[in-house]
N, CA and C atoms as a LAMMPS dump frame, in Angstrom:
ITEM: TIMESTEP
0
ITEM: NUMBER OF ATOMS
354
ITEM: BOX BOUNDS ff ff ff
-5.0000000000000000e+02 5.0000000000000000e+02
-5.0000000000000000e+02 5.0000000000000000e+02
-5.0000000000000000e+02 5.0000000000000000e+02
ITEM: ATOMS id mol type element x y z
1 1 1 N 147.598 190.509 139.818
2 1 2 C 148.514 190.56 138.701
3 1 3 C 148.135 189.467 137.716
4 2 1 N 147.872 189.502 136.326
5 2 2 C 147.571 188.475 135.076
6 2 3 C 148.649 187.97 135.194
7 3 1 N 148.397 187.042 134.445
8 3 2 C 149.564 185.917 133.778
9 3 3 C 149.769 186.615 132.568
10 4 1 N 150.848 186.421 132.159
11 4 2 C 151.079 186.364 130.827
12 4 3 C 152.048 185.811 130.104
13 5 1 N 152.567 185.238 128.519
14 5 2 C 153.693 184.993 128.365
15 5 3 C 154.924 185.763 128.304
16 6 1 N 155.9 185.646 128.652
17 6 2 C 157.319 186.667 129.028
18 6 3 C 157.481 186.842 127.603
19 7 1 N 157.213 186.022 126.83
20 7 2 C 157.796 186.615 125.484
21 7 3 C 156.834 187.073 124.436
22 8 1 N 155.897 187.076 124.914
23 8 2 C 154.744 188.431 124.281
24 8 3 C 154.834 189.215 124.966
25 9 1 N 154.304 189.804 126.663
26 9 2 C 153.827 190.39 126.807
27 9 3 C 154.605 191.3 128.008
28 10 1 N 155.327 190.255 128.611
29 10 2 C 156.794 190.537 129.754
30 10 3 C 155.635 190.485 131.343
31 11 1 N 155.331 189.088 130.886
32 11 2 C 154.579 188.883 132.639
33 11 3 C 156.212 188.06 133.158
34 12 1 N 155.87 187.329 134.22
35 12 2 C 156.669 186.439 134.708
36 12 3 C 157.494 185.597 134.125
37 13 1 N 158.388 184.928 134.594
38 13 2 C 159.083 184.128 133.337
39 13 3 C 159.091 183.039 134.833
40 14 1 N 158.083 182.182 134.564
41 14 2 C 157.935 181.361 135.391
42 14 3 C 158.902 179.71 135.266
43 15 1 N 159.036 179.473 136.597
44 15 2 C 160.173 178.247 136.685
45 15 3 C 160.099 176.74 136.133
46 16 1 N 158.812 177.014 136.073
47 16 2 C 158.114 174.913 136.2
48 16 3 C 156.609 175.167 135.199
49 17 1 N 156.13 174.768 134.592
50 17 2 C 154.89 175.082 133.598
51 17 3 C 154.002 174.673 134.493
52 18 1 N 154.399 174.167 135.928
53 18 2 C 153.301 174.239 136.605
54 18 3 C 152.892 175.164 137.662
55 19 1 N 153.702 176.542 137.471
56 19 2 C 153.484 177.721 138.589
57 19 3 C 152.454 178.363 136.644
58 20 1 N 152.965 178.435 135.952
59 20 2 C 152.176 178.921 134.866
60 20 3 C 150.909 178.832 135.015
61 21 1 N 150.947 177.189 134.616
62 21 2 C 149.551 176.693 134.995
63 21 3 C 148.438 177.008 135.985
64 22 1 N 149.133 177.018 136.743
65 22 2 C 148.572 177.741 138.323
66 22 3 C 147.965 179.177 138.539
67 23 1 N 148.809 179.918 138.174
68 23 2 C 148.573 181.383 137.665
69 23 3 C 147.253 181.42 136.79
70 24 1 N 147.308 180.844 135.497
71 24 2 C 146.307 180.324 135.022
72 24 3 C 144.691 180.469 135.382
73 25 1 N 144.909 179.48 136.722
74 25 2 C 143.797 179.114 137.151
75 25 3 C 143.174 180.121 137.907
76 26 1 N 144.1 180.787 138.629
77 26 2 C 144.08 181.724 139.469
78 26 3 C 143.703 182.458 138.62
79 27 1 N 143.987 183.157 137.863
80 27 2 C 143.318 184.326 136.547
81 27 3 C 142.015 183.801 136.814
82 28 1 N 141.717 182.313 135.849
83 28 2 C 140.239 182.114 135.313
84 28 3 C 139.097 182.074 136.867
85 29 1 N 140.04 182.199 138.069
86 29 2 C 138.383 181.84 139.235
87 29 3 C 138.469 183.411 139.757
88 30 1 N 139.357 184.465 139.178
89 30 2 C 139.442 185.488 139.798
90 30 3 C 140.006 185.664 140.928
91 31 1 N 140.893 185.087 140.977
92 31 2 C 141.879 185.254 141.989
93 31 3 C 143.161 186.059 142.019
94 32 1 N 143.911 186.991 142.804
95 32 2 C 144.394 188.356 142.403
96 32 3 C 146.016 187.309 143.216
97 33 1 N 147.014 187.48 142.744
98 33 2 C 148.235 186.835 142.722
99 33 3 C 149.605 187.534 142.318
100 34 1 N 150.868 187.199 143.224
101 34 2 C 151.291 187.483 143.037
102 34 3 C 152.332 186.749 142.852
103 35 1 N 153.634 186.996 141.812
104 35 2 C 154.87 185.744 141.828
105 35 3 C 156.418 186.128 142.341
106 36 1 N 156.187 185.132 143.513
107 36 2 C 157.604 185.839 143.983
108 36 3 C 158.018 186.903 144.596
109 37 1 N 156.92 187.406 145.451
110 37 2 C 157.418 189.139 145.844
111 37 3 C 158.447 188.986 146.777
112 38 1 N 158.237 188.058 147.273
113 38 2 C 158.787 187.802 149.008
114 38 3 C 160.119 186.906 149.412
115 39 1 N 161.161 187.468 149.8
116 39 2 C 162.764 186.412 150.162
117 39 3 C 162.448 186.724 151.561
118 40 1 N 162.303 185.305 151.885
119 40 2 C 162.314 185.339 153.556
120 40 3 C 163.978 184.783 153.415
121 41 1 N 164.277 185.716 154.671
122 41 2 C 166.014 185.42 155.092
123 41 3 C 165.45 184.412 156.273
124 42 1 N 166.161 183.297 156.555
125 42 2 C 165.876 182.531 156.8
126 42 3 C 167.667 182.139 157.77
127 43 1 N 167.96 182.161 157.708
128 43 2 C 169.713 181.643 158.802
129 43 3 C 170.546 183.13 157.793
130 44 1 N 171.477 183.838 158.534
131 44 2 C 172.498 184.235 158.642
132 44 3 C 173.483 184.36 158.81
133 45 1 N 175.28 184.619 158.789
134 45 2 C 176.161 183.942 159.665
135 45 3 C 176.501 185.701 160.224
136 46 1 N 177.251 185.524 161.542
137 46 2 C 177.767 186.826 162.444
138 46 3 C 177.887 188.089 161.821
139 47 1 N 178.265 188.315 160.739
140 47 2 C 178.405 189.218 160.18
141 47 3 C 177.472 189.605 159.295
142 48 1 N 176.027 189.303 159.24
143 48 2 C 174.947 189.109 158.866
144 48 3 C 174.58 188.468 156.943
145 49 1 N 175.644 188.282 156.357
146 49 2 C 175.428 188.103 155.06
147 49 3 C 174.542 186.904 155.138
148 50 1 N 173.368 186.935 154.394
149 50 2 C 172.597 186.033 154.044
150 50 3 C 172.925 184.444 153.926
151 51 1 N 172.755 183.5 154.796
152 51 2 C 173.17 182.059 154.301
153 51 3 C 172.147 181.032 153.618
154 52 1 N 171.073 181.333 154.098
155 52 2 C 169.644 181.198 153.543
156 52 3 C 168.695 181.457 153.403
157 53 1 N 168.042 181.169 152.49
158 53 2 C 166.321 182.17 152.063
159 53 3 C 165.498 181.478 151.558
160 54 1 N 164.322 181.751 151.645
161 54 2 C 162.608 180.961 151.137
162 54 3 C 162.22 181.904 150.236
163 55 1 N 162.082 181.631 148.676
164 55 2 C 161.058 183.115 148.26
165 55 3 C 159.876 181.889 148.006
166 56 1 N 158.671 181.84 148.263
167 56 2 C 157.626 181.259 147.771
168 56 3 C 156.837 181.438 146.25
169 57 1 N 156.21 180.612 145.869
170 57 2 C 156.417 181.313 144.604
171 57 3 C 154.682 181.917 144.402
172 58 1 N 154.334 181.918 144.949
173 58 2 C 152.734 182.735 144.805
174 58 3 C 152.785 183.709 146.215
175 59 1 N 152.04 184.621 145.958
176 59 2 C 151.197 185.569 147.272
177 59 3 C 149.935 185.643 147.156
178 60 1 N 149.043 185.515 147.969
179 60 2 C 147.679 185.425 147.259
180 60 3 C 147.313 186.688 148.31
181 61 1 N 146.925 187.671 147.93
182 61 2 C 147.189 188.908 148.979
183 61 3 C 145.295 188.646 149.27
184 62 1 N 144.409 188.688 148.693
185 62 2 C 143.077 188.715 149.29
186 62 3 C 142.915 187.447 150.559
187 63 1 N 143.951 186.481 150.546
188 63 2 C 143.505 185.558 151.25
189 63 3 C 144.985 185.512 152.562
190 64 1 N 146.019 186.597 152.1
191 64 2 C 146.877 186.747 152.717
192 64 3 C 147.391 184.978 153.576
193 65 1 N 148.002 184.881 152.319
194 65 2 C 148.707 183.098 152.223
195 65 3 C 149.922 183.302 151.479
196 66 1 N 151.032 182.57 151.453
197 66 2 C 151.852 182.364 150.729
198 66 3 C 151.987 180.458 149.853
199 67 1 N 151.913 180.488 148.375
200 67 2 C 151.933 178.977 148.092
201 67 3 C 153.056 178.556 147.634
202 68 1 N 153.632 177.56 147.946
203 68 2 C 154.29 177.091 146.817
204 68 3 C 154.279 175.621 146.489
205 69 1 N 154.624 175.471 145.195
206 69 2 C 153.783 174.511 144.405
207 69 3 C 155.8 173.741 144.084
208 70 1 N 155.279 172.273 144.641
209 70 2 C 156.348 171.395 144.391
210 70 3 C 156.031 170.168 143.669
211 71 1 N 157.104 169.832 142.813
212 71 2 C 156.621 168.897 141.893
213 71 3 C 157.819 168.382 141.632
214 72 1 N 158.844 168.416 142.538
215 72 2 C 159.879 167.878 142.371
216 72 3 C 160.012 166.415 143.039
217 73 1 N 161.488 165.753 142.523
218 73 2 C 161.786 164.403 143.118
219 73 3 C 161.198 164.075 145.058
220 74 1 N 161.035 163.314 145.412
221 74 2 C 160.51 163.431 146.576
222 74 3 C 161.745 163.853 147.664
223 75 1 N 163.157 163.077 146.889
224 75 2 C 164.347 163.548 147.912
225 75 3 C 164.496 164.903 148.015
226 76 1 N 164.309 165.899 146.917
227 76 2 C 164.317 167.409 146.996
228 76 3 C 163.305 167.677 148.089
229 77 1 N 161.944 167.357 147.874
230 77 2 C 161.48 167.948 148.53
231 77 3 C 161.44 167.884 149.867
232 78 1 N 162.173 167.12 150.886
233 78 2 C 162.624 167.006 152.136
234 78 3 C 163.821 168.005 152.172
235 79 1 N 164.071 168.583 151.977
236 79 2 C 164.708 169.979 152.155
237 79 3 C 164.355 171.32 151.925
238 80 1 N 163.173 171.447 150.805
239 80 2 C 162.015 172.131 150.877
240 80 3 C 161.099 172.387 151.885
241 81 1 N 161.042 171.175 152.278
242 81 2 C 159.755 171.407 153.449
243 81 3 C 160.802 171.78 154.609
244 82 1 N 161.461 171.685 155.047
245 82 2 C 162.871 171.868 155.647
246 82 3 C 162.916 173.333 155.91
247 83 1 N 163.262 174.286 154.952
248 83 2 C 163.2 175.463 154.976
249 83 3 C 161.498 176.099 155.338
250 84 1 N 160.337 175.193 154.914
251 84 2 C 159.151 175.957 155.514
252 84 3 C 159.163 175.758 156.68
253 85 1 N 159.525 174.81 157.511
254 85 2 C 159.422 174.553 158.657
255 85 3 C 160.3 175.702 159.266
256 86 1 N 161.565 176.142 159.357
257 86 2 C 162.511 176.918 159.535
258 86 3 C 161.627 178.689 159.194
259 87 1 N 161.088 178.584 157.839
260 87 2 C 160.409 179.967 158.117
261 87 3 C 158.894 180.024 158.582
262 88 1 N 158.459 178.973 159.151
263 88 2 C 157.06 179.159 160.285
264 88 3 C 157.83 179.35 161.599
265 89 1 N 159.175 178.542 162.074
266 89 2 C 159.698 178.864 163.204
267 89 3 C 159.814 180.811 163.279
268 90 1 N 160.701 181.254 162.205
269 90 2 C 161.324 182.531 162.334
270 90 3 C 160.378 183.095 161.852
271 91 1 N 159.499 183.262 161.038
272 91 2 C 158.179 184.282 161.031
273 91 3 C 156.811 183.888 161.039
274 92 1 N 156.234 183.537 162.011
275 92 2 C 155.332 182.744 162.626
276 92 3 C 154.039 183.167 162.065
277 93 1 N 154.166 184.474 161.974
278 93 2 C 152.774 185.257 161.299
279 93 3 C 152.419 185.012 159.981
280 94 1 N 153.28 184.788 158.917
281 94 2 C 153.765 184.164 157.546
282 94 3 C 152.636 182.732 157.517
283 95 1 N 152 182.82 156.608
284 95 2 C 151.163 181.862 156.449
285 95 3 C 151.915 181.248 155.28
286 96 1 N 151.491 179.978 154.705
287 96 2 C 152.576 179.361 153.96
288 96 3 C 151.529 177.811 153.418
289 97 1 N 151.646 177.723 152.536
290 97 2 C 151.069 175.937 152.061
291 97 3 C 151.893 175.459 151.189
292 98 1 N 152.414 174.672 151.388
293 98 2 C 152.848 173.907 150.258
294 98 3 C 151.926 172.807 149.607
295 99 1 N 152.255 172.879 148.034
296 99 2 C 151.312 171.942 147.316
297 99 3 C 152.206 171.572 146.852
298 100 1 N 152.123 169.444 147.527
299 100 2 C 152.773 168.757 146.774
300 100 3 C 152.946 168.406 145.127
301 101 1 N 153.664 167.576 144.817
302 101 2 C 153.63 167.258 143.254
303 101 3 C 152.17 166.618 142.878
304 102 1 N 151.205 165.845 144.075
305 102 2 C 150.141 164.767 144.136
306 102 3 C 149.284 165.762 143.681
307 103 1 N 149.251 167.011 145.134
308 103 2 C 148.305 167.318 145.203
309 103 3 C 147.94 168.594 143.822
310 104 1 N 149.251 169.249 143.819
311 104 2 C 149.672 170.274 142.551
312 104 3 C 148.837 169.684 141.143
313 105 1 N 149.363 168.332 140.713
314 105 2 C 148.605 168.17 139.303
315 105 3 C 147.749 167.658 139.694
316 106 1 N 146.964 167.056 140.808
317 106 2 C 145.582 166.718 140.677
318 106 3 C 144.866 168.06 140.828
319 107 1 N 145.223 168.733 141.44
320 107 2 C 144.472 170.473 141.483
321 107 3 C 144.308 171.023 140.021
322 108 1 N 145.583 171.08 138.859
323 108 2 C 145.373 171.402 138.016
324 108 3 C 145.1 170.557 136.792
325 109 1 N 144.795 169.179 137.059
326 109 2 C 143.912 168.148 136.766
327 109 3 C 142.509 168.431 136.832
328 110 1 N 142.142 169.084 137.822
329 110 2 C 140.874 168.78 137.812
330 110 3 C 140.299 170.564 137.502
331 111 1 N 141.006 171.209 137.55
332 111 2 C 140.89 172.775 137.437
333 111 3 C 141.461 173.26 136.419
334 112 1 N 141.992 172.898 135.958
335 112 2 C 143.067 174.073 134.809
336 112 3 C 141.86 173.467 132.903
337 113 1 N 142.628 174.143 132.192
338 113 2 C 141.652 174.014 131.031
339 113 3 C 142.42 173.464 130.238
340 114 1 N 144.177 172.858 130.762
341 114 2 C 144.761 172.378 129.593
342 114 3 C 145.753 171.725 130.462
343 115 1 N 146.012 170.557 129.988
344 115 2 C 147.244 169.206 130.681
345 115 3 C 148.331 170.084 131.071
346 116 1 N 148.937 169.575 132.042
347 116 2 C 150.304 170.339 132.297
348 116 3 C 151.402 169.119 132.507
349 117 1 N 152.124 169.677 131.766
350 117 2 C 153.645 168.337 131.752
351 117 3 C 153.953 168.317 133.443
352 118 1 N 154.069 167.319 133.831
353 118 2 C 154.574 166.632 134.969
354 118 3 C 156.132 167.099 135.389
């Protein structure tokens, strides 16, 4: 799937300019992507209504991975990683990476073709 802007073209209307960015890159090395396909249910209560969920925000289907890219405060992200841990327990087969905030803009630091706001 391309990137594109939501308000030209009606790709994604992405969360953080750094899943954009990302996408991006993924376009320019030929890499085939997807945003968001996937809500892992993750805890339930008795009566089964949903209490929590993981959607990741990339699929990379040729390499069959799920990414998601964090760039938030470090206290957020201890509840982030929280829930990956929780969906490697409950769907074990689910491949999963998280890219920290470090590792996120030094990746698109050293890869992307244009600065990305922090």
């Amino acid at each position: 799937m391309p990137t594109s802007d939501p308000a030209v073209g009606g790709g994604p209307a992405f969360a953080h300019s750094s899943e954009r960015a990302f996408s991006e890159l993924l376009d320019f090395y030929g890499v085939s992507w997807e945003y968001e396909p996937t809500t892992f249910v993750l805890e339930r209560d008795p009566s089964g209504r949903v209490l929590e969920a993981f959607t990741p925000d990339f699929y990379l289907p040729s390499y069959d991975i799920y990414v998601e890219l964090t760039t938030l405060q470090q206290k957020l992200v201890t509840r982030k990683n929280r829930k990956v841990r929780k969906l490697r327990t409950r769907y074990p087969h689910v491949r999963v990476k998280v890219l920290h905030r470090r590792a996120t803009l030094g990746l698109l630091a050293k890869y992307a073709q244009e600065p990305v706001a922090a």
